[in-house]
N, C-alpha and C positions, 0 to 999 in steps of 0.2 A: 570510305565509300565502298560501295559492292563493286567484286570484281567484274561484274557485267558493263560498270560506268568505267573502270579503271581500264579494262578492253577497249574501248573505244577513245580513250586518249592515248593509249599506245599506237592505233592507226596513224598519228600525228596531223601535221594539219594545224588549221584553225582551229584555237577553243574558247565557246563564250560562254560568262558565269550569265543565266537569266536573272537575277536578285543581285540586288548593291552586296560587294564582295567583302567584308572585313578580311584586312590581313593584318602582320605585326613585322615590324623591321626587328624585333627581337628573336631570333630563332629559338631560343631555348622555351619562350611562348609558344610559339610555334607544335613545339615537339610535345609540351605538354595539353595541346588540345589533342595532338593525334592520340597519345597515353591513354586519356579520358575518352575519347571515343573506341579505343579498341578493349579497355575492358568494359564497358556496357555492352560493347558487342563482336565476338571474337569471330563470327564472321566477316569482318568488315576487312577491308587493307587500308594497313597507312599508307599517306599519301601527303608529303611534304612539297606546296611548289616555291620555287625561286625566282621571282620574278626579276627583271633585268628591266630596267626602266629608262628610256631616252631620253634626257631634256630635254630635247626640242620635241618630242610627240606631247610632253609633261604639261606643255602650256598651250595644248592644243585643246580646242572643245569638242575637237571628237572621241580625244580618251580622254574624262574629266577622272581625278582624284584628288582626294587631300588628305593633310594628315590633321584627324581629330583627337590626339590626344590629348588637348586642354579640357573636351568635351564629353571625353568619354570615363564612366562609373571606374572602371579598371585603368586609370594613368598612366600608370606603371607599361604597359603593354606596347607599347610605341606604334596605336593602333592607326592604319592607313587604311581608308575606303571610296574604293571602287567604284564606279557607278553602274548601274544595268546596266548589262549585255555588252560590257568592257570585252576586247575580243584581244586574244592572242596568242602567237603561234609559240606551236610545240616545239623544243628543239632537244632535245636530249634528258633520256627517260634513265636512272642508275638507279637498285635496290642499295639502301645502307640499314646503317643501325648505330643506336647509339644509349649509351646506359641500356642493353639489350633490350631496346626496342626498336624492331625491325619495319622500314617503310619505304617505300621509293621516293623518292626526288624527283622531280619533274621539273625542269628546269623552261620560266617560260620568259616572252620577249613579247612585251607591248606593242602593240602595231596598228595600222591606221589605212583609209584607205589608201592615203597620200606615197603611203613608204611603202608599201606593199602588194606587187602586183595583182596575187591571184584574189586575194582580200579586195584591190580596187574595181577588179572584173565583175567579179560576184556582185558588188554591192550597187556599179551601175546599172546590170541586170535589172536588179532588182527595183532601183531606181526609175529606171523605164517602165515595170510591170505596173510600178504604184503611180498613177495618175488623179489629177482631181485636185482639189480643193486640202489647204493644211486637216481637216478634221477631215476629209474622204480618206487620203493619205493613210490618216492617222488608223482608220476604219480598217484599210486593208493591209496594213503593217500589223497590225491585231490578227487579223485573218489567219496572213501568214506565219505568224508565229504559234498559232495552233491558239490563240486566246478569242476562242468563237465568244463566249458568252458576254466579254467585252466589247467585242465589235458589234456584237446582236445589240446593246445598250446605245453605242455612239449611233447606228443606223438609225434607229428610232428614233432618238432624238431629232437626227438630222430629217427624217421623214416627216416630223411633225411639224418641224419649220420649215422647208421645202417654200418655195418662193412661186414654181415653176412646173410643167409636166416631165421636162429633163429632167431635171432634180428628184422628183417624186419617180421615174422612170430607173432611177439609176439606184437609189437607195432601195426597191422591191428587189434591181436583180443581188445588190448586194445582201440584201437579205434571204434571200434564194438560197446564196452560195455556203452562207452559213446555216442553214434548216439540214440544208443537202451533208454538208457537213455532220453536222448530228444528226441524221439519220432519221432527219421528220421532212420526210419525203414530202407528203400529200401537200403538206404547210410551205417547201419549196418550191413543188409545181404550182401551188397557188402565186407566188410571190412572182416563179419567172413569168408568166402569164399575165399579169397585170401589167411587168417591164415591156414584156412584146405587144401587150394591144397599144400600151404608147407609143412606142415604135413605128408601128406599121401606121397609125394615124400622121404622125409625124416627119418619117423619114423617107427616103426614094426606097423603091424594093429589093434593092440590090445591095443595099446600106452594108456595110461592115459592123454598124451597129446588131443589126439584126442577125448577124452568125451566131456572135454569141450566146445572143436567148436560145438557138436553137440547138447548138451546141451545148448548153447547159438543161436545156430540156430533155435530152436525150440522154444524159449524162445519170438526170435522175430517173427516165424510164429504165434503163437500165439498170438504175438499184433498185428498181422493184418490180423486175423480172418480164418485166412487157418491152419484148426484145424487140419487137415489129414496129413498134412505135417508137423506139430509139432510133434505133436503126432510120425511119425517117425522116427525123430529126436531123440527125448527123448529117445524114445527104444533104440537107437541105442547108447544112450551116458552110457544107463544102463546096457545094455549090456556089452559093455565095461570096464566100472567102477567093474561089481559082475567078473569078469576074474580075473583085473589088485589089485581090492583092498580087505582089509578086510572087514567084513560083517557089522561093523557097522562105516565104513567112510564116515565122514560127507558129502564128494563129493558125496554119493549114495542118500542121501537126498534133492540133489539138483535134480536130476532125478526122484526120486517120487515125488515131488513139482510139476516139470514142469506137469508129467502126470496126476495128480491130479490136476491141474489150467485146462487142456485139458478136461476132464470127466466132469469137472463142466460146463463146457458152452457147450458143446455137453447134457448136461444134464443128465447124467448119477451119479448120485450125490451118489449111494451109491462106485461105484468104486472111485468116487472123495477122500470121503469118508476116503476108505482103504488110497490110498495112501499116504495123508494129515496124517495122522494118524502115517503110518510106517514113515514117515518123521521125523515128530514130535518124536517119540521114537529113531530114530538113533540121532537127535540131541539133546535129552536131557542126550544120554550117552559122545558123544561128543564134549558137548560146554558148557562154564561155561552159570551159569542160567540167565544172564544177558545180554548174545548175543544177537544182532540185529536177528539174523537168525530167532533165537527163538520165536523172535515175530511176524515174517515176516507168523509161522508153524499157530499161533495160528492165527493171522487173515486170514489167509486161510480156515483152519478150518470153523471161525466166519462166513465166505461166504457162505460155501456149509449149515451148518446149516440154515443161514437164506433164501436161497433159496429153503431149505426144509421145508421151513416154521416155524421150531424150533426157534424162533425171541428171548426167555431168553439164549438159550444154546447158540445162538449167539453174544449175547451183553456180557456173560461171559468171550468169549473168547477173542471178538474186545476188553474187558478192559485190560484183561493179558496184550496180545499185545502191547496197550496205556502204559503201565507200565513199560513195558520194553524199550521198543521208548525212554519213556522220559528221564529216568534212564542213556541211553547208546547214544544217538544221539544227535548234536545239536538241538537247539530250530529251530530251521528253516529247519531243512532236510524235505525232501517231506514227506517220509514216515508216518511222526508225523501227520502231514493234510490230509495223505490218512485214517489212521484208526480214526482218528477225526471225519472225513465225513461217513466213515461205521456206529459208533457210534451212529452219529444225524440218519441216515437212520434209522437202526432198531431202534431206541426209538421212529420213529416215527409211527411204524407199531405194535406197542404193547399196 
């Protein structure tokens, strides 16, 4: 693997393979894929893991594997396979070597939501965030996983069978969020705009429904530079939200965010500032400490600091952030390479 990937398992932590994992209970297999992957490419580092596997997690369906060696081309290899996004903690990282080739060991231990707390936290999180129907679910489990152009296929589907204006309401804004996502704005604002005219036909005016469209409206004024109209947006989603909810729900934090992302590029960085801030404190009452969100507060923060010229309070924060990215996201989600790039900026400006 590139030392960029091999960094980011030394942070320790949870680690999940995205793709069904082939392994081999024969090490000496093992040591001969590292061989072959480091002379095709001597940038790369070996990287041997050992996994430690519990019987009692083993016959669990939340970590499924098996051993396919009857089934597999190469027999000999005593090969065992993983399933997606099998997750497990890191526990002790040692350089070795062996017939002089040189690789670390990573030493890992299967784990579950069941046996594992900060693993449990995270996933009911997440759990709450994903509501809906088994294929909504499935939609935004997609989402979050950074696989927009799958989610963008299940919406669709689900928008064409749609039974209902709810249904047909709910799949625009999910569609929205994925346009927003790739960066086809005008196609988002179209998408949340249909969610909202349903809404408002539908719902009381004060609905918690309706923060969201507005909050997601603003979200995408905001990425395309029409800060005035964001900006009213957001009001208007936070308005809503301090009526409809209690004082420190997490949903209120999404509307100081936006307004705080708004104040920053209008330049106004000490109001940026507050908001960022009162964000950042509703969700650290409401979110276990390893949430994505949470990282999302602190490199915002990281920004308006370094735009105020505060370049260490900045690189403080873009680390937190990094930390938690790693911790709670796949290795490949955007997010991870957006506060990467904030990172390299300010170390370059100090």
């Amino acid at each position: 693997m590139t030392q960029e990937d091999f960094n980011k398992i030394k942070q320790g932590g949870l680690l999940s393979f995205n793709n069904f994992l082939s392994t081999s209970t024969d090490r000496t297999v093992a040591i001969g894929f590292i061989q072959e992957g480091l002379e095709s490419n001597s940038k790369k580092i070996g990287v041997l893991f050992k996994m430690n596997i519990d019987r009692s997690i083993s016959s669990s369906s939340s970590a499924p594997f098996a051993s396919i060696n009857k089934y597999s081309y190469f027999n000999t290899e005593n090969e065992i396979l993983f399933s997606m996004h099998t997750v497990f903690r890191v526990r002790e990282i040692e350089e070795k070597e062996h017939d002089g080739i040189k690789f670390w060991r990573v030493k890992l231990t299967l784990t579950n939501a069941n046996d594992d707390q900060q693993l449990s936290t995270l996933m009911e999180s997440i759990r709450q965030d994903i509501t809906g129907t088994g294929w909504e679910k499935m939609g935004l489990l997609l989402w979050k996983l950074g696989e927009n152009n799958k989610a963008e296929q299940l919406y669709n589907m689900l928008l064409n069978e749609a039974s209902n204006e709810n249904d047909e309401s709910y799949c625009y804004h999910c569609l929205g969020m994925i346009k927003d996502d790739l960066g086809q704005y005008n196609e988002a604002i179209e998408f949340y705009q249909k969610s909202l005219n349903i809404k408002e036909k539908t719902l009381p005016p004060n609905d918690i429904g309706l923060a969201w469209s507005y909050n997601n409206i603003g979200s995408v004024y905001y990425s395309m530079g029409e800060y005035s109209k964001a900006l009213s947006s957001y009001e208007r989603s936070l308005e809503i939200r301090k009526i409809a909810l209690p004082p420190n729900h997490p949903d209120l934090a999404f509307s100081y965010t936006g307004i705080g992302l708004v104040y920053d590029e209008m330049g106004e960085y000490s109001k940026a500032l507050s908001s960022h801030e009162r964000s950042l404190e509703i969700k650290k009452v409401a979110l276990p400490p390893n949430h994505p969100d949470l990282a999302a507060s602190y490199n915002n923060i990281g920004m308006v600091c370094d735009n105020m010229g505060e370049h260490s309070k900045a690189l403080s924060y873009y680390e937190k952030a990094q930390d938690i990215f790693q911790k709670s996201l796949p290795s490949n989600h955007p997010h991870i390479a957006l506060v990467k790039r904030n990172i390299d900026k300010v170390k370059k400006k100090m």
